[in-house]
N, CA, C and O atoms as a CHARMM CRD file, in Angstrom:
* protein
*
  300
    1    1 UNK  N     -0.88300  -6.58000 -34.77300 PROA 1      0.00000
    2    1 UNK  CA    -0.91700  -6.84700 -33.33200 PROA 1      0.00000
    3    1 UNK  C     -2.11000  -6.14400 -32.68000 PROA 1      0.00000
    4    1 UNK  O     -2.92600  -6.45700 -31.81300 PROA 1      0.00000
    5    2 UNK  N     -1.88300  -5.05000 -33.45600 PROA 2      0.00000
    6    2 UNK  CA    -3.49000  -3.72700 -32.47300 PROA 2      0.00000
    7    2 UNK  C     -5.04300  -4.90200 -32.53700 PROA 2      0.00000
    8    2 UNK  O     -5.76800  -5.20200 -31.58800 PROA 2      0.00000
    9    3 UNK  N     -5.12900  -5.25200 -33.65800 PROA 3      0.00000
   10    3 UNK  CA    -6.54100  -6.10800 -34.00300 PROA 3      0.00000
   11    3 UNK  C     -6.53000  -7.58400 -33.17000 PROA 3      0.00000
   12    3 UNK  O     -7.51900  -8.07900 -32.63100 PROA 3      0.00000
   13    4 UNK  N     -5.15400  -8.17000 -33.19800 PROA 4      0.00000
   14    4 UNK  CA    -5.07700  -9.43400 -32.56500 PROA 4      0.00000
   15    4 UNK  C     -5.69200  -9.05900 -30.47300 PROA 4      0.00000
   16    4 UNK  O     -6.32000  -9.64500 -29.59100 PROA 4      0.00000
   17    5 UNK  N     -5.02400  -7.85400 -30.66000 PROA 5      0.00000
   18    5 UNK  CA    -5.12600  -7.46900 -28.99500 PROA 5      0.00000
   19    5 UNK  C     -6.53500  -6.52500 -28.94900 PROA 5      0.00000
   20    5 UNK  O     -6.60000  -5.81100 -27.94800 PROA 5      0.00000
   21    6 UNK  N     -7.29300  -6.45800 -29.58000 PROA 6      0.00000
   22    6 UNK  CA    -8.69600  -5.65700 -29.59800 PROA 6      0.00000
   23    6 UNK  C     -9.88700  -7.48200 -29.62700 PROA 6      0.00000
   24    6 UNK  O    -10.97800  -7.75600 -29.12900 PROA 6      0.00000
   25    7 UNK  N     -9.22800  -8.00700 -30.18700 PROA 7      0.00000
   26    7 UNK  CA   -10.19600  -9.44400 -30.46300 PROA 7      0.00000
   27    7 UNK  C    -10.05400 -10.43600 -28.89600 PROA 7      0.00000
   28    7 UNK  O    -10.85500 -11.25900 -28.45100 PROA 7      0.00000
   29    8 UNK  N     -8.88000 -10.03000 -28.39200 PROA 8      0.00000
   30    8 UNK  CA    -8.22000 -10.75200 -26.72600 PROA 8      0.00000
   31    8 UNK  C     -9.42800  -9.71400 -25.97700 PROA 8      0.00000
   32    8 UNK  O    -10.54000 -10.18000 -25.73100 PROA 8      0.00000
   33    9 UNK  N     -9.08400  -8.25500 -25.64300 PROA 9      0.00000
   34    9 UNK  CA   -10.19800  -7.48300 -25.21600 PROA 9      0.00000
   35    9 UNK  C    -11.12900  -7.85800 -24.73300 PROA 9      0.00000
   36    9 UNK  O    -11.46800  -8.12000 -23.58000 PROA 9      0.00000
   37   10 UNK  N    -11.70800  -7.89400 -25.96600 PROA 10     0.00000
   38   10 UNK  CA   -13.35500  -8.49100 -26.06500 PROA 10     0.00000
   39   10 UNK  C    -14.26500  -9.57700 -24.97200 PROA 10     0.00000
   40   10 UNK  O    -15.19800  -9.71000 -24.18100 PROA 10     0.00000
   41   11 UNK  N    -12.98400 -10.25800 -25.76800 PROA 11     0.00000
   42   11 UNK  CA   -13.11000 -11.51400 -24.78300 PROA 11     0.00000
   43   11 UNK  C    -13.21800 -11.23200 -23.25400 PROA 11     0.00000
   44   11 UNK  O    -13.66100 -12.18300 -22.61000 PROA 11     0.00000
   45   12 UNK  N    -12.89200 -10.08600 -22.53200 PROA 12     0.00000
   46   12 UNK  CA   -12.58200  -9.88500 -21.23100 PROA 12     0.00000
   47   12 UNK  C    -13.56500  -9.09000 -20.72200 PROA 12     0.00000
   48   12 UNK  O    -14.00100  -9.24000 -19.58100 PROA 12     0.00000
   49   13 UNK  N    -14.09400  -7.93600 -21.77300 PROA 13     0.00000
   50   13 UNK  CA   -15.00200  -6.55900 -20.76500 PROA 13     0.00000
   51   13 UNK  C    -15.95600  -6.62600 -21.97400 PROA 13     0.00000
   52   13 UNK  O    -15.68600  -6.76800 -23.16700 PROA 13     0.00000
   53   14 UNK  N    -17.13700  -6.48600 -21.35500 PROA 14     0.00000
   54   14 UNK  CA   -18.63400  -5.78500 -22.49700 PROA 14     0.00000
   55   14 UNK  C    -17.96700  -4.51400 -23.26600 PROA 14     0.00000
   56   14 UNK  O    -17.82500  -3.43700 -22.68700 PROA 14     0.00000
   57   15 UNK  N    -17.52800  -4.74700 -24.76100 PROA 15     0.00000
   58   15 UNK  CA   -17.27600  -3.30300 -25.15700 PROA 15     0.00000
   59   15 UNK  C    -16.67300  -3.90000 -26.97500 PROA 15     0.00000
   60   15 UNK  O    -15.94900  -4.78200 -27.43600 PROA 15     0.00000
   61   16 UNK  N    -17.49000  -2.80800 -27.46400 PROA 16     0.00000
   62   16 UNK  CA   -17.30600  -3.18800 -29.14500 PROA 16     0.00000
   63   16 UNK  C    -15.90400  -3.04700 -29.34900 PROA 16     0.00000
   64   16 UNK  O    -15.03000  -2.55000 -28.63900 PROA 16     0.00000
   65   17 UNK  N    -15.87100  -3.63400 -30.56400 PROA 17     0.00000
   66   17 UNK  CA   -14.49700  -3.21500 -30.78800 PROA 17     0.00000
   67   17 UNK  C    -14.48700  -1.94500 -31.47400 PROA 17     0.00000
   68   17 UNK  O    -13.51500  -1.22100 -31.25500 PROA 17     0.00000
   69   18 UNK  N    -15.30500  -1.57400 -32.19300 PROA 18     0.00000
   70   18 UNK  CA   -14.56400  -0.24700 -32.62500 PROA 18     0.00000
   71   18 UNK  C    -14.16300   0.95300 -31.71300 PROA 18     0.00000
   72   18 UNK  O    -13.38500   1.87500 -31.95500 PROA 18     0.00000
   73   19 UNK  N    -15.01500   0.65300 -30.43000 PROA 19     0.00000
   74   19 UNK  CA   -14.64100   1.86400 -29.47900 PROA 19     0.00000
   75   19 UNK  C    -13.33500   1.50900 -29.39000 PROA 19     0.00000
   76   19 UNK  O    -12.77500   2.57500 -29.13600 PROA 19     0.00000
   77   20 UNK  N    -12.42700   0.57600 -29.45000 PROA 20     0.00000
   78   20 UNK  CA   -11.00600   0.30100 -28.88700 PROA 20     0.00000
   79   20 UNK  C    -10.20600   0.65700 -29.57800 PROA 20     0.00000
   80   20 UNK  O     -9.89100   0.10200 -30.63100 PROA 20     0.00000
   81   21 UNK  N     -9.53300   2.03700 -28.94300 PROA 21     0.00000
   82   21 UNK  CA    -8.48900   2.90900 -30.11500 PROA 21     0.00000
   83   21 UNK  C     -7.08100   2.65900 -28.86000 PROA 21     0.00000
   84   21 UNK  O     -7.03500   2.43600 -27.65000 PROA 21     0.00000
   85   22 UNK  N     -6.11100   2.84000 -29.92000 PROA 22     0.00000
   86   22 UNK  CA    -4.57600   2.95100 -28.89600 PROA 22     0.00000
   87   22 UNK  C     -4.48300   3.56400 -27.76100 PROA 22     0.00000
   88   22 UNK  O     -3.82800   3.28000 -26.75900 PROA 22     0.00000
   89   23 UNK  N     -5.43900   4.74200 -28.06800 PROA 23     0.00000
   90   23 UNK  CA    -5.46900   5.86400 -26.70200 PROA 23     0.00000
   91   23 UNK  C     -6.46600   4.70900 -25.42700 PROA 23     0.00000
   92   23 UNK  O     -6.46800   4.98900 -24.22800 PROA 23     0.00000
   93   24 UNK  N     -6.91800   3.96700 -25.76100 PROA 24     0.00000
   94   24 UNK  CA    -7.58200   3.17000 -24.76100 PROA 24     0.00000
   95   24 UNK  C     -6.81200   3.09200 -23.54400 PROA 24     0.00000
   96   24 UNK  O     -5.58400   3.03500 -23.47900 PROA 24     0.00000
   97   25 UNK  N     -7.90100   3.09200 -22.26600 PROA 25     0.00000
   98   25 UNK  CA    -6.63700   2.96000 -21.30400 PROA 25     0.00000
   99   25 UNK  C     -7.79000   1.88400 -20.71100 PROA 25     0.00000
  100   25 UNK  O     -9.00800   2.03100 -20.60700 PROA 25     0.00000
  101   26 UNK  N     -6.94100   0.76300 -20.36900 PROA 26     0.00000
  102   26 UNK  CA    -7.51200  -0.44300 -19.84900 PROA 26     0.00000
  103   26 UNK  C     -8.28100  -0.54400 -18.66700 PROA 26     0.00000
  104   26 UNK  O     -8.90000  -1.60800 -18.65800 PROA 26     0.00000
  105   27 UNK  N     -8.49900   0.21400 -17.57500 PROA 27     0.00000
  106   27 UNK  CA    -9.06600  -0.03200 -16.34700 PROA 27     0.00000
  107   27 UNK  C    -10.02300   1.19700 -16.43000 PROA 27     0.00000
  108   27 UNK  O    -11.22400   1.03400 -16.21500 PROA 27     0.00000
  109   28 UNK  N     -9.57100   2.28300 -16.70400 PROA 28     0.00000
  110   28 UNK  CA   -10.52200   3.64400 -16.88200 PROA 28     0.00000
  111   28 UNK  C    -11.63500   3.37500 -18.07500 PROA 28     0.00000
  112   28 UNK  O    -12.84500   3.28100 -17.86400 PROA 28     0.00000
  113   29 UNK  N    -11.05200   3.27800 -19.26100 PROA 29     0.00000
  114   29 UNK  CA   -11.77900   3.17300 -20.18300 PROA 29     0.00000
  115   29 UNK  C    -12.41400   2.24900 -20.41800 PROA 29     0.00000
  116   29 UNK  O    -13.62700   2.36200 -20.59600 PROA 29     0.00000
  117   30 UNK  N    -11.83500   1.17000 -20.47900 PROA 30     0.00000
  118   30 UNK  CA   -12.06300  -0.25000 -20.97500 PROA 30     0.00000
  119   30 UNK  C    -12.97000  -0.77700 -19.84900 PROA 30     0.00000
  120   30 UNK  O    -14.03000  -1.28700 -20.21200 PROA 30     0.00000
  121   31 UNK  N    -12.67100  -0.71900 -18.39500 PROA 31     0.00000
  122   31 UNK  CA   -13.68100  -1.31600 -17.51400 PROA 31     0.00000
  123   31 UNK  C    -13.02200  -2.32300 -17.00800 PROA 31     0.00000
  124   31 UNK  O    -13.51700  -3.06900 -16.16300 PROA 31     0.00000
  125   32 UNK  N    -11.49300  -2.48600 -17.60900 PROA 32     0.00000
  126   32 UNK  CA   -10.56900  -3.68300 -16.66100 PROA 32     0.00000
  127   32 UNK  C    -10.77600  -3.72600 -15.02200 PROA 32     0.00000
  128   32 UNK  O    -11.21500  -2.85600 -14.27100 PROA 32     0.00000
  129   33 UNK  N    -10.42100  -4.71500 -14.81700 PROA 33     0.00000
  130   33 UNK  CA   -10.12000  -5.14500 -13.38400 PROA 33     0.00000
  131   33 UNK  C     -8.82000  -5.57300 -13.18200 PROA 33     0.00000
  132   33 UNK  O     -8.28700  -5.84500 -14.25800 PROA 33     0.00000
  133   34 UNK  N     -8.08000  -5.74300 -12.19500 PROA 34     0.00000
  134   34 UNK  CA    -6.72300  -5.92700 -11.98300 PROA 34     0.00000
  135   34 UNK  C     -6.29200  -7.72800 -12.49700 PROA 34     0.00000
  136   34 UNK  O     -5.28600  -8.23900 -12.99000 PROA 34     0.00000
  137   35 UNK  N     -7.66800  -8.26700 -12.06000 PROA 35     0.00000
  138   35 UNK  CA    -7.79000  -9.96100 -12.21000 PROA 35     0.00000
  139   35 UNK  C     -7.71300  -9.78800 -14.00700 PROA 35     0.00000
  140   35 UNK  O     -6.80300 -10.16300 -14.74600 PROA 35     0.00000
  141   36 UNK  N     -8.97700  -9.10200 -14.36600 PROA 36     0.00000
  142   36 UNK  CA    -8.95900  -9.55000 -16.11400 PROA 36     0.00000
  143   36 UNK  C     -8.08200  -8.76800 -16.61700 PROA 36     0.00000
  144   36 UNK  O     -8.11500  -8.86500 -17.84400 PROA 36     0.00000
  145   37 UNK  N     -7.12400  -7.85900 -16.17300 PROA 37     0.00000
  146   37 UNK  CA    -6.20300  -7.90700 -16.66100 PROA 37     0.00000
  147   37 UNK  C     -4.68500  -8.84000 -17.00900 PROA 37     0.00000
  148   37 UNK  O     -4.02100  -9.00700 -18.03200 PROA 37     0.00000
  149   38 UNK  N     -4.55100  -9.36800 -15.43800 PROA 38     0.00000
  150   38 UNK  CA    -3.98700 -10.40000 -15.66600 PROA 38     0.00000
  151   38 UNK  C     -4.25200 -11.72500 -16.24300 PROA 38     0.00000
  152   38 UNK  O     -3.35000 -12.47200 -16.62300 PROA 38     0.00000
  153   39 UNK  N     -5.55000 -12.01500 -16.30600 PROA 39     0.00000
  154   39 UNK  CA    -5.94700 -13.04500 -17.25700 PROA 39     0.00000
  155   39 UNK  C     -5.83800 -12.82500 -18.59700 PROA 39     0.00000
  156   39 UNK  O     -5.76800 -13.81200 -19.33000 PROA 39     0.00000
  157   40 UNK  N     -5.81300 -11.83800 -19.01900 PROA 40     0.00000
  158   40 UNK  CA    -5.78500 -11.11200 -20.50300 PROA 40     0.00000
  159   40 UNK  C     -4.46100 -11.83400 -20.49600 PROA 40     0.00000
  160   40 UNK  O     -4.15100 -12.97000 -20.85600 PROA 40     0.00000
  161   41 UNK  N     -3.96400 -11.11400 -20.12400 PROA 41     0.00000
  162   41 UNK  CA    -1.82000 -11.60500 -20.03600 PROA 41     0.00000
  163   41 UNK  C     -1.28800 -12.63600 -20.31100 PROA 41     0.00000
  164   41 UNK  O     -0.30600 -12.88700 -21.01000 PROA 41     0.00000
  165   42 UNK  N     -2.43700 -13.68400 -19.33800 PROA 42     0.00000
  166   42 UNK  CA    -2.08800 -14.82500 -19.60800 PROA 42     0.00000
  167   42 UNK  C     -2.77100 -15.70300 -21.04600 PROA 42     0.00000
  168   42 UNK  O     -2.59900 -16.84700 -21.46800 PROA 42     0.00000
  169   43 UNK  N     -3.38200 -14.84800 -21.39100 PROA 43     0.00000
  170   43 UNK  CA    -3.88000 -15.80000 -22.45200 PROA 43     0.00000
  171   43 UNK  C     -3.11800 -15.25000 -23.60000 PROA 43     0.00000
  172   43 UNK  O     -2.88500 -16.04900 -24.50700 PROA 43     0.00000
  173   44 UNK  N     -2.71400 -14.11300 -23.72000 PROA 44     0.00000
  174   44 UNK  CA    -1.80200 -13.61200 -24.52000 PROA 44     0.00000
  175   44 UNK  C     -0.23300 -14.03900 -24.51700 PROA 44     0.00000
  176   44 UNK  O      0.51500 -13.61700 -25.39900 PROA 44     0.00000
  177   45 UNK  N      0.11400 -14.68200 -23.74300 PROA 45     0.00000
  178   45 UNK  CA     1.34400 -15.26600 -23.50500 PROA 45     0.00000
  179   45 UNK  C      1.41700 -16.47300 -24.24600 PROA 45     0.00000
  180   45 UNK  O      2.32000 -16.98400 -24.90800 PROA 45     0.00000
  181   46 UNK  N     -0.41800 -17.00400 -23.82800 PROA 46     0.00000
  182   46 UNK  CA    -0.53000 -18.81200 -24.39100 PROA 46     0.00000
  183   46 UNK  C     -0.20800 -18.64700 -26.62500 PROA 46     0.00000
  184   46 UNK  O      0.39300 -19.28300 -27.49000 PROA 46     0.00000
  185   47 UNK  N     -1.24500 -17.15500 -26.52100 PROA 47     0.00000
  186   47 UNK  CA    -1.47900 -17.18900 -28.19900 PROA 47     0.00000
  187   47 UNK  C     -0.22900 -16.45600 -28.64800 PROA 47     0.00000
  188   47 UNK  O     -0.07700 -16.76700 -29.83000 PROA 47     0.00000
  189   48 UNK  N      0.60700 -15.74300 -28.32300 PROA 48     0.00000
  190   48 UNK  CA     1.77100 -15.46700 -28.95900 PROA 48     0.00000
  191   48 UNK  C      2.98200 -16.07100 -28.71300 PROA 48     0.00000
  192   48 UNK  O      3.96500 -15.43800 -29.09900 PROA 48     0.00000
  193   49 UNK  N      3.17000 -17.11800 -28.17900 PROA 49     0.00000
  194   49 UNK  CA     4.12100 -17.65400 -26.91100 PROA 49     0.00000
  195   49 UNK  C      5.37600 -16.55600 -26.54100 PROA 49     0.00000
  196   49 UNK  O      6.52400 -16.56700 -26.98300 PROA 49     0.00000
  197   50 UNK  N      4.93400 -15.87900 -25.85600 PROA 50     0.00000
  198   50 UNK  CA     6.06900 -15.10900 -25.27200 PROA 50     0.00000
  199   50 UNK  C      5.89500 -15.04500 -24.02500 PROA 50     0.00000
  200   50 UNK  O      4.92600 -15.49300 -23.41100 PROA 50     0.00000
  201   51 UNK  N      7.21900 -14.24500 -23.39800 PROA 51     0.00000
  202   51 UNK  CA     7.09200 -14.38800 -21.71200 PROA 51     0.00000
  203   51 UNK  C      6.57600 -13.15700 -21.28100 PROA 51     0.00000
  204   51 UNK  O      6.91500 -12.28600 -22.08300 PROA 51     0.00000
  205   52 UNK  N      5.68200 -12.56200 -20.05700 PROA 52     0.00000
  206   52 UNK  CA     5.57200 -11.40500 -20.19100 PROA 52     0.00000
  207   52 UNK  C      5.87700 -11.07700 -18.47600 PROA 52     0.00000
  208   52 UNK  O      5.35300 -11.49200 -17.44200 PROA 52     0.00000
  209   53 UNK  N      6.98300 -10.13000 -18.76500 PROA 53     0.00000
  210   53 UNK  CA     7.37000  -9.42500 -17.39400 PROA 53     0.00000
  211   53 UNK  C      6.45500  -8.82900 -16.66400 PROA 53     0.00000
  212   53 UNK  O      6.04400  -7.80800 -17.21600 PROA 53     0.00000
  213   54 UNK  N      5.72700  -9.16100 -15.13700 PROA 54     0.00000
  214   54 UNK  CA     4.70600  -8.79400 -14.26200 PROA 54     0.00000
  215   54 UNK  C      4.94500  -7.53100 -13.96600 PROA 54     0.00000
  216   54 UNK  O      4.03300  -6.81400 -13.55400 PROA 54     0.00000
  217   55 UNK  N      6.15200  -7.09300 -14.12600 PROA 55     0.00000
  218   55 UNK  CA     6.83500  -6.08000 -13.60000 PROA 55     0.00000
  219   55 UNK  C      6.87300  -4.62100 -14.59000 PROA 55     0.00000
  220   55 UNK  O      6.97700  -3.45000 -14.22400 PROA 55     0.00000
  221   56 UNK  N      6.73800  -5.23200 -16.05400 PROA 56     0.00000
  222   56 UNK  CA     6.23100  -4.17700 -16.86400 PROA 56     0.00000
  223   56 UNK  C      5.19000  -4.18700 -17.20800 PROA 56     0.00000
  224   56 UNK  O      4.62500  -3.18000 -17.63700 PROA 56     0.00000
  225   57 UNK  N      4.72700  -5.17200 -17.12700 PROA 57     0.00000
  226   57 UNK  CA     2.85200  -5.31600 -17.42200 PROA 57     0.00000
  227   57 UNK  C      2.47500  -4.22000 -16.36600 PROA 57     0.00000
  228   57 UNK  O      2.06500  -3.13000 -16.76300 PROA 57     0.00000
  229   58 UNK  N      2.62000  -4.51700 -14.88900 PROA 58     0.00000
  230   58 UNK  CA     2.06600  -2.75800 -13.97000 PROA 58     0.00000
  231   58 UNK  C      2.19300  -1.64200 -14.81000 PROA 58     0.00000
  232   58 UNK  O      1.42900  -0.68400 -14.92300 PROA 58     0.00000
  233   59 UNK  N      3.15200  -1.85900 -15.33200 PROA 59     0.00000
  234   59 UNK  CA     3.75400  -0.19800 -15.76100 PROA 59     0.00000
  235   59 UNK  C      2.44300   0.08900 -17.23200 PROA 59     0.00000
  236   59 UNK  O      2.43800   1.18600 -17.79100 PROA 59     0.00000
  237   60 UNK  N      1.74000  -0.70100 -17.54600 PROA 60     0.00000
  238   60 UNK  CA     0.98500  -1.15400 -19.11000 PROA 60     0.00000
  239   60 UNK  C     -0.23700  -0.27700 -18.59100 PROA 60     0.00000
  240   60 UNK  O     -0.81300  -0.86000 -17.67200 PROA 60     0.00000
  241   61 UNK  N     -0.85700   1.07600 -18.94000 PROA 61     0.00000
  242   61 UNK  CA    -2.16800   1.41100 -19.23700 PROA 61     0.00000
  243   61 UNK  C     -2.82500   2.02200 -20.27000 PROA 61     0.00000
  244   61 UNK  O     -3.85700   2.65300 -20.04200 PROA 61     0.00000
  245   62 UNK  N     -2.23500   1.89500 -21.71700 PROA 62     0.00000
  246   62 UNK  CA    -3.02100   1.56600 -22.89600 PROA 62     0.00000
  247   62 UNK  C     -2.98300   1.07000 -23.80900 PROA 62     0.00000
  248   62 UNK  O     -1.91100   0.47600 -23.91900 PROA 62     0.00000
  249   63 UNK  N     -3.70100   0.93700 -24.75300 PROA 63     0.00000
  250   63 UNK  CA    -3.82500  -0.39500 -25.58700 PROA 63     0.00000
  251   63 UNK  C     -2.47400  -0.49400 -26.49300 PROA 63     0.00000
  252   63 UNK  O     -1.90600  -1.52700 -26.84700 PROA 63     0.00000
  253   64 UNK  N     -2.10800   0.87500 -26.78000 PROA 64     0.00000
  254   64 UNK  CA    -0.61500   1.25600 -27.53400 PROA 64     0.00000
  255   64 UNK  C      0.34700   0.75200 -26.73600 PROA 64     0.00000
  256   64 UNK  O      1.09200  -0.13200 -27.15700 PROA 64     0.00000
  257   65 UNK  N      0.44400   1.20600 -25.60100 PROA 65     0.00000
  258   65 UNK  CA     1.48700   0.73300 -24.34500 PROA 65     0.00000
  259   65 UNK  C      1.54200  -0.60400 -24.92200 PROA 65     0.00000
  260   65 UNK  O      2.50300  -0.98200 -25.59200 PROA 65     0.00000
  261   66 UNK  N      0.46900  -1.36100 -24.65600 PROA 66     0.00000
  262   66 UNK  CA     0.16500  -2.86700 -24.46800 PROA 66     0.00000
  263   66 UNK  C      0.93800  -3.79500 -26.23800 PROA 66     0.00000
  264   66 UNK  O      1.65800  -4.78700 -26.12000 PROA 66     0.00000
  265   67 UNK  N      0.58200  -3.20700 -27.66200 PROA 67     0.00000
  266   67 UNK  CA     0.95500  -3.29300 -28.57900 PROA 67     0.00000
  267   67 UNK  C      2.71300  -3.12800 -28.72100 PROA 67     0.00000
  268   67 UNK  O      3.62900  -3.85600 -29.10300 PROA 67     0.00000
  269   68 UNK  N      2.62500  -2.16100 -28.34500 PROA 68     0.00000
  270   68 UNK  CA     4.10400  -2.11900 -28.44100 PROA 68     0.00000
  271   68 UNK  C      5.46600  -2.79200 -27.89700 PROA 68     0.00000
  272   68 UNK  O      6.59700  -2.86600 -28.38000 PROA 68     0.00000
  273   69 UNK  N      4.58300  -3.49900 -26.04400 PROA 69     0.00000
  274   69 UNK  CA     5.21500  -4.20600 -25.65800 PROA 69     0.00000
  275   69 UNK  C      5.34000  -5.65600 -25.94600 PROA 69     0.00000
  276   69 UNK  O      6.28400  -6.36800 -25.60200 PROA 69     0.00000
  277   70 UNK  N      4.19700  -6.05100 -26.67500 PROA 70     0.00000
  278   70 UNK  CA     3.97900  -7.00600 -27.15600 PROA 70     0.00000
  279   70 UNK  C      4.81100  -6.93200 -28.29500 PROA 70     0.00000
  280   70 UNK  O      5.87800  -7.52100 -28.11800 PROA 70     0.00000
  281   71 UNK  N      4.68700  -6.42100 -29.37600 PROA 71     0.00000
  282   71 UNK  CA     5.70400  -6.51500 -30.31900 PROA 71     0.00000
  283   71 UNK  C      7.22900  -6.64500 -30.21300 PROA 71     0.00000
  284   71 UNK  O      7.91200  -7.39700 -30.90800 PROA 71     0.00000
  285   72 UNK  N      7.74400  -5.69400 -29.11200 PROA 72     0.00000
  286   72 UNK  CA     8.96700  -5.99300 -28.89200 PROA 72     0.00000
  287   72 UNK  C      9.23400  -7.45000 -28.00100 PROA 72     0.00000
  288   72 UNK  O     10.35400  -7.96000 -27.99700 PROA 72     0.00000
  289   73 UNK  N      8.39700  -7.89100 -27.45600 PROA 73     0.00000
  290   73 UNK  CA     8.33600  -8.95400 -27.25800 PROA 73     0.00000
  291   73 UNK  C      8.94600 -10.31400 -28.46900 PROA 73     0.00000
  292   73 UNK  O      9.96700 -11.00200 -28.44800 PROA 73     0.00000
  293   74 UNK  N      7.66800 -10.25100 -29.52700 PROA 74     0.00000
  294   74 UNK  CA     7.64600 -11.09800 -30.79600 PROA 74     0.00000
  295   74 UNK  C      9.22200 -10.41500 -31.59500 PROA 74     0.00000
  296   74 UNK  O      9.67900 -10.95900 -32.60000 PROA 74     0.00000
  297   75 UNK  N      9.64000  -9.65100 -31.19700 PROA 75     0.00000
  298   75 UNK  CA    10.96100  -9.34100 -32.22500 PROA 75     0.00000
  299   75 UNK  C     12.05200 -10.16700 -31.78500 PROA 75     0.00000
  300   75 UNK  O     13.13300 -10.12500 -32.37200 PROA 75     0.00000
């Protein structure tokens, strides 16, 4: 899931992937915006089909956060 969600990333902010470790925090580190974050979301919803709560996504600021909720998601 960590690599599937480092390759989504990419796609969103100027930034290699190897800088993208779990400790990543999406808006500080990463260079997110509130918009490409939610676009991230949504495209991650399209490629894993799951639903994703708006309401815990706020609560989401790093890449571990983000993995983990995703997984329990796919379970």
């Amino acid at each position: 899931m960590f690599e599937k969600l480092v390759k989504v990333i990419c796609n969103y902010v100027e930034v290699n992937p190897e800088q993208i470790t779990e400790e990543s925090r999406f808006m500080e580190d990463l260079g997110f915006t509130s918009f490409d974050f939610m676009s991230m979301l949504g495209e991650l919803e399209d490629e894993l089909d799951v639903e994703i709560d708006q309401q815990k996504a706020a609560d989401i600021r790093t890449v571990k956060e983000a993995v983990s909720y995703l997984e329990a998601l796919k379970a």
